[in-house]
Steps between C-alpha positions, in 0.01 A plus 500: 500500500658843364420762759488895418527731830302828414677739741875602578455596840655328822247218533479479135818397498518310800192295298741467183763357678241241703386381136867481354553219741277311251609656135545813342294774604407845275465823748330811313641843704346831428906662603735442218793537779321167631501313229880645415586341842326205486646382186827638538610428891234284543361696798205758560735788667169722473275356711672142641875596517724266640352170378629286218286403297436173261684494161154333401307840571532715173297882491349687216328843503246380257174343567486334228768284560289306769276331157545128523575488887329222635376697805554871639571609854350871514646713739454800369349710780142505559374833371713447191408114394215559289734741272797256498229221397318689252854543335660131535389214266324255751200354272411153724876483677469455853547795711660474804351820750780612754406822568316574822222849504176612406445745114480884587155632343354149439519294802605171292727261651801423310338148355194731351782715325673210346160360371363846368835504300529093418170360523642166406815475729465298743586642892687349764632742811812471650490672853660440861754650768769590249829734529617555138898451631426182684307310224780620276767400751362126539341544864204293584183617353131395494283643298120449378448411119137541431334360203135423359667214316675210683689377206603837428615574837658169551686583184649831600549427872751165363674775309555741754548282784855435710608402779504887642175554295252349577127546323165454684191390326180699529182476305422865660646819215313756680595389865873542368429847352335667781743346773802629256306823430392611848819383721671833306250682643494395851887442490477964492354494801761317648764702392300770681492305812900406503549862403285686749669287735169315636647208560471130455190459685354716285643368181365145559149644577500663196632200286204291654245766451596516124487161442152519596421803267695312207287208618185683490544670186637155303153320644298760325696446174469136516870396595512205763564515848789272505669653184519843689642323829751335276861601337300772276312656777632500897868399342574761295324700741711447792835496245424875408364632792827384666774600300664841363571326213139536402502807268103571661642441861736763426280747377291435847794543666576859347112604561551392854839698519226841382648528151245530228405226253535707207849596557576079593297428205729740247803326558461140468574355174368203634113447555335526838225284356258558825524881459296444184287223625361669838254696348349346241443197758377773712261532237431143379426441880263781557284345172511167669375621847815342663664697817884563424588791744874436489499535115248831553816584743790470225310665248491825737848497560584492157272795478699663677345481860772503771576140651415606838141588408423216317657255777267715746208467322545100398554445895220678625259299287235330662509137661379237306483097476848403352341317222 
């Protein structure tokens, strides 16, 4: 199975090297200066420096390149899939969904882009507590690889899997997608907790409390209980919520610290993808009558609202059952 990687970023190309373990592997990169390094010191010094790569992973700054690929990995980030897929000749080649948010202005989950552009592709979502420089480096990793199709995924978990990679089945695309999608979300309000210097305490209540909202909200969308208290849901949750190596965890961290999120936003040429996310799930929970008042809470501060005022106002809420 040829594989194409849509996406030049850091877990891009953490993915590429994963599926050069099993044969060749084609990475499309927007950044010429990626592709330049990538085929010529076979390394990413943009956004993955310091990690050789496979000999087997060859880039290309054209999407058409990726015809004839026997599946595609897109991780592209959300809110720019549907024009990357619009662009790339997919026709009925598998397509492999890795990135994790909700579509500004629509509300469509990144599977509903994909099919808009490729009606006939068939979907599979790869999602799970995942640091692009320790999947590239060979560290243990589970992940969840979610697929309609059993053959299919069967087929594209045997190619991806290793001994530090290891696949789960699940029957459950949506569960994946909103676990992935919301975590980025929730993992903001973290960073405001560790940054505000609110302590542990408080950052575990607030890890448990979202995994009830992202539990609520994936219910009312149809995902399954045990998909979003799996490696897609509560473990990617708890990896990002965690770690400064999150790139949303560190923009919760500079909210909490009182700088403004459109001055942390400016200077990242890597995607915060929860900054994008928060409010159109704000939104897309709102239309489904679904209670997410940590979400409400990270879409203020990235209004602008000081930290303290929003952490005021979330604690003085009233008590309720903890379901």
């Amino acid at each position: 199975m040829k594989i194409g990687v849509i996406g030049g970023g850091a877990w891009g190309t953490a993915l590429a090297q994963v599926a050069a373990r099993g044969g060749d592997v084609l990475l499309w990169a927007r950044e010429p200066d990626v592709v330049e390094s990538i085929n010529g010191r076979h390394e990413n010094l943009t956004f993955l420096p310091g990690v050789p790569l496979s000999p087997d992973i060859r880039a290309t700054g054209l999407l058409a390149d990726l015809a004839g690929r026997d599946a595609l990995l897109v991780v592209a980030p959300a809110q720019h899939v549907g024009a990357v897929l619009e662009a790339t000749p997919v026709g009925r080649t598998p397509l492999v969904l890795c990135a994790k948010g909700i579509e500004a202005g629509t509300r469509r989950l990144v599977g509903e882009v994909a099919q808009a552009a490729h009606a006939e592709a068939p979907i599979a979502v790869l999602s799970g507590p995942t640091f692009a420089h320790e999947v590239a480096a060979g560290l243990p990793t589970a992940v969840t690889l979610a697929c309609a199709d059993d053959a299919l995924q069967a087929r594209l978990a045997g190619r991806l899997a290793s001994p530090s990679f290891r696949p789960y089945a699940s029957a459950d695309v949506i569960g994946a997608e909103i676990g992935g999608a919301v975590k980025n979300v929730l993992a903001i309000a973290c960073g405001v907790v560790e940054g505000a210097g609110l302590g542990q305490n408080a950052r575990a209540a607030l890890i448990a409390r979202g995994f009830a909202e992202m539990t609520r909200f994936g219910m009312a969308r149809g995902a399954r209980p045990e998909t979003l208290a799996g490696l897609s849901g509560l473990g990617d949750l708890v990896l990002t919520c965690s770690s400064t190596s999150s790139r949303n965890f560190s923009l919760g961290l500079g909210l909490g610290r009182g700088a403004r999120a459109i001055d942390l936003l400016a200077d990242r040429r890597t995607v915060a993808e929860g900054a994008f996310t928060a409010p159109v799930l704000a939104e897309a929970a709102a239309e489904a009558g679904v209670d997410m008042p940590i979400t409400a809470a990270v879409c203020r501060l990235l209004d602008g609202v000081p930290a303290r005022a929003v952490i005021d106002d979330l604690l003085a809420r009233p008590l309720r059952d903890e379901g």
